[in-house]
C-alpha positions in Angstrom: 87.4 21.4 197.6 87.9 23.8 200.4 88.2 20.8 202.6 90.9 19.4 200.4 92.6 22.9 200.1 92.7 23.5 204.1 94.7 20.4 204.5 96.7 21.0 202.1 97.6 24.0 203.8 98.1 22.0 207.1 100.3 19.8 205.4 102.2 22.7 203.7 103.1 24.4 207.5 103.7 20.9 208.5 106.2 20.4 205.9 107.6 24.0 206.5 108.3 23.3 210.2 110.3 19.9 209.2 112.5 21.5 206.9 113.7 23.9 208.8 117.6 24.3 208.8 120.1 22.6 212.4 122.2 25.9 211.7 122.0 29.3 210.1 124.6 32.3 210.4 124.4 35.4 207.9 126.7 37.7 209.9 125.1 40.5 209.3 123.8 41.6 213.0 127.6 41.9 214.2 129.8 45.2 215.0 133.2 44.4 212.5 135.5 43.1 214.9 136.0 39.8 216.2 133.6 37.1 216.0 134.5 35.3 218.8 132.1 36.3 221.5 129.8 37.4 219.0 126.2 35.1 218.2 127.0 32.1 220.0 130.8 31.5 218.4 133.0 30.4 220.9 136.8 29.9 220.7 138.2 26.7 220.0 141.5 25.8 222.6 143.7 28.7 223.7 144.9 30.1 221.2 143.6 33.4 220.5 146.0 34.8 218.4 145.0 36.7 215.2 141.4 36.0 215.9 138.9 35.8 213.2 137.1 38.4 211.8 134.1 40.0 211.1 133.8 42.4 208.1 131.6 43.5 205.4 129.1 41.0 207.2 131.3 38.0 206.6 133.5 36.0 209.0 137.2 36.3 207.4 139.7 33.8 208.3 143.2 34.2 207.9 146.0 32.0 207.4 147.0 31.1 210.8 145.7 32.0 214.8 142.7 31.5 216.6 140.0 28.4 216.1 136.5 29.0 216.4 133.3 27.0 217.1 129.4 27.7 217.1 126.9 24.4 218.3 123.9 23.4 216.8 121.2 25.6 218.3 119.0 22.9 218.9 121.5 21.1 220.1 123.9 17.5 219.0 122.0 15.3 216.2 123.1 11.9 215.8 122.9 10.9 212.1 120.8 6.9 211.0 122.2 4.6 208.6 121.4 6.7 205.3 121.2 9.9 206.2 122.6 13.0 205.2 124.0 16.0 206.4 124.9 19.6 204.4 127.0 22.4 205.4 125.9 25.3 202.5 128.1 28.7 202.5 128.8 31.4 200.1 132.7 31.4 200.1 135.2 34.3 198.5 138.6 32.9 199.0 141.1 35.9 198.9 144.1 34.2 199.0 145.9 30.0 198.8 148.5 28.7 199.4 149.6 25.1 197.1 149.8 23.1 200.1 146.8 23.5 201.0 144.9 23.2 204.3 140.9 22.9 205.6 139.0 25.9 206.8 135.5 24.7 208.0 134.5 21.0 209.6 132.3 20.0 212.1 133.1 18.3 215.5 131.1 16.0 217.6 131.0 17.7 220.7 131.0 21.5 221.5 134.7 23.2 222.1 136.0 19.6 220.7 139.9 20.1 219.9 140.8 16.6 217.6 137.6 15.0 216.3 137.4 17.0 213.0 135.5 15.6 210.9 134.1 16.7 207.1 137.0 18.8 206.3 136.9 21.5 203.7 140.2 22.2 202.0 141.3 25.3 199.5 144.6 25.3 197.8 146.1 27.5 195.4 147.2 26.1 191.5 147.9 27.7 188.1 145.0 30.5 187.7 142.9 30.2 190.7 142.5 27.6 193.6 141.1 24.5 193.9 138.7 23.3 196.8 139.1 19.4 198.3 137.5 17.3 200.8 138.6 14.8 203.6 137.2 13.0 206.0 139.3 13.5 209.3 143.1 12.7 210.3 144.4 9.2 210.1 147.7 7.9 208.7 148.2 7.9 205.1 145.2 10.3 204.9 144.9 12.8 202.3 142.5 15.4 200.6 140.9 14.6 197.5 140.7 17.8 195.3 138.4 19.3 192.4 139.6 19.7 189.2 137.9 22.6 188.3 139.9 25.9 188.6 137.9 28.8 190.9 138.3 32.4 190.6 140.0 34.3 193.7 137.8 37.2 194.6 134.1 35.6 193.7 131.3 34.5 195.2 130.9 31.2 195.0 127.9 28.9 196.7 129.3 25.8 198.0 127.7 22.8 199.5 129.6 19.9 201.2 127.7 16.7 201.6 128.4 13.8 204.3 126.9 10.7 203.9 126.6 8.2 206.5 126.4 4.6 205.3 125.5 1.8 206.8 128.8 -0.1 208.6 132.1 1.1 209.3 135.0 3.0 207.9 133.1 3.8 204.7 130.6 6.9 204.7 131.3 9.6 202.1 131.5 13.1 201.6 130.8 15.5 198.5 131.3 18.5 197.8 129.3 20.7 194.9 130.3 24.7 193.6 127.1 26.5 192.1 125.7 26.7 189.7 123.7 24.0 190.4 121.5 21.7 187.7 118.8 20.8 190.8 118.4 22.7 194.2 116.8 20.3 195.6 118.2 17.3 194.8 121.5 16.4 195.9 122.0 13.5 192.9 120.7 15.2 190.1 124.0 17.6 190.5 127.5 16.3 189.5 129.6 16.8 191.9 133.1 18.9 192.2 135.0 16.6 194.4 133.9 13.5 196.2 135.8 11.0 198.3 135.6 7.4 200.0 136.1 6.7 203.9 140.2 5.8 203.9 141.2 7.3 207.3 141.5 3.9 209.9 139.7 6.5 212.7 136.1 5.4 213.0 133.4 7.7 212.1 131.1 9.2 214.5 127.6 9.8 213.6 127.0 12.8 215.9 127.5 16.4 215.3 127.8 19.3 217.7 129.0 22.2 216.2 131.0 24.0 213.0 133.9 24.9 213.4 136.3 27.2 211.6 140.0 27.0 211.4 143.0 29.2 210.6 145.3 26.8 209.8 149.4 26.8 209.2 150.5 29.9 208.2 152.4 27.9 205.2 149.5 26.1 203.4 146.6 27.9 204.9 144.1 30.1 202.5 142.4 33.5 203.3 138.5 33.0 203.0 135.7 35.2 203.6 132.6 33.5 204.7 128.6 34.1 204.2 125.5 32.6 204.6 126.3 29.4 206.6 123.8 27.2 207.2 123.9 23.4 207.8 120.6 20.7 207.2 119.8 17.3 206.7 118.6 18.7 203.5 120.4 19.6 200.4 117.2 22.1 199.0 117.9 23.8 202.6 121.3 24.7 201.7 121.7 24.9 198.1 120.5 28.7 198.4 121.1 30.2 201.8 118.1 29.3 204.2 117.8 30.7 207.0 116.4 29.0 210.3 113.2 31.0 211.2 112.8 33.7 213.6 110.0 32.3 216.3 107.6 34.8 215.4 108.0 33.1 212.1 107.6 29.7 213.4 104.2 30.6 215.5 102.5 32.6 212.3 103.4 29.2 210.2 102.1 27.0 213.1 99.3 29.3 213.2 98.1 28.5 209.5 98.5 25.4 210.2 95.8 25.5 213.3 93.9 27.7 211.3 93.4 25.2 208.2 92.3 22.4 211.2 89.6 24.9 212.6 87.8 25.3 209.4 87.6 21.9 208.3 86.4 21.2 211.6 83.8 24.0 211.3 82.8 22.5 207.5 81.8 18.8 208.9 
């Protein structure tokens, strides 16, 4: 039994270390100001006017100005036929307009200024806003939105999903508001919005960076941002998780060395 249950707690850190999130931003360890320059957000083109903002330990966004950026920290992943990838945040939208225009995406190459691709839209209708989903430019190309009215001014926990199918011009994206029926399954939820691949620009499977975006100051919303993260994993996202601090990493890895050492000692 005690062999058994040291395994099992190799197995368990092994687990731990697998799952741990590509991206995680809480905004908390920044001076109120402007994120840009702040962590490792970089501005996106040259525009820096109206740059985004840090307050209350959130990045706010505004309706038009400055573009920002922040890579993968461990660096571009290229998604496999199948795969998945989640961008989690909890979002407070202040403001929309009924246009409508995206405010998050991710880009396939750091400081990229026209590949945009997974974009999240928030538009204003009777009573409170409504979030969509596209998958990048292209002619004829439009958002799909939710049909569930949100509440300005609340916290809400928001995942979007990208799929990447096998062959082109047809992957799919998702996107789900809390609360959620499973946290760790992405198909046992039912989705807020989802949409096909319609945009005649071929997908690309890598990924870089997230990027923020103040959009046109006429269909553009006012967001507050928390607790962004981004996985391969839905249960990494669902509920903020954090990548862990290398001290974390090493006492994990440690238990995991530990549990070898004593079955080793027990034979």
């Amino acid at each position: 039994m005690k062999k058994l249950l040291c395994c099992g707690g190799l197995l368990i850190a092994t687990l731990g270390v697998q799952a741990t999130p590509l991206f995680s931003d809480d905004f908390n360890t920044y001076s109120p100001g402007n994120l840009v320059g702040q962590g490792t957000w970089a501005q996106t083109g040259a525009s820096a006017t109206t740059p985004i903002q840090v307050s209350g330990g959130k990045a706010v966004l505004g309706t038009s100005g400055q573009d920002a950026y922040s890579p993968l920290p461990g660096g571009p992943i290229t998604l496999a036929d199948g795969e998945n990838f989640y961008i989690g945040l909890t979002l407070n939208v202040a403001t929309a307009q009924a246009g409508g225009d995206y405010f998050l995406h991710w880009s396939p190459t750091v400081g990229n200024t026209s590949t945009f691709i997974d974009r999240l839209f928030v538009k204003s209708t009777t009573g409170g806003y409504l979030l969509g989903w596209m998958e990048t430019s292209g002619t004829g190309v439009v958002p799909s939105y939710g049909s569930t009215v949100l509440n300005f001014a609340t916290d809400y926990r928001v995942v979007v999903a990208y799929h990447d199918v096998a062959g082109a011009l047809n992957d799919t994206g998702s996107v789900y508001v809390n609360p959620f029926t499973d946290l760790n399954v992405e198909l046992n939820n039912t989705p807020y919005v989802t949409k096909n691949w319609t945009s005649p620009t071929a997908e690309t499977e890598t990924i870089a960076a997230l990027n923020f975006r103040q959009g046109s100051a006429g269909s553009a919303a006012g967001v507050g941002i928390d607790n962004l993260n981004a996985s391969k994993l839905f249960s990494d996202v669902s509920t903020y998780t954090p990548i862990p601090e290398p001290a974390s990493l090493s006492l994990l890895g440690g238990f995991g060395l530990l549990a070898w050492w004593s079955t080793r000692r027990r034979k």
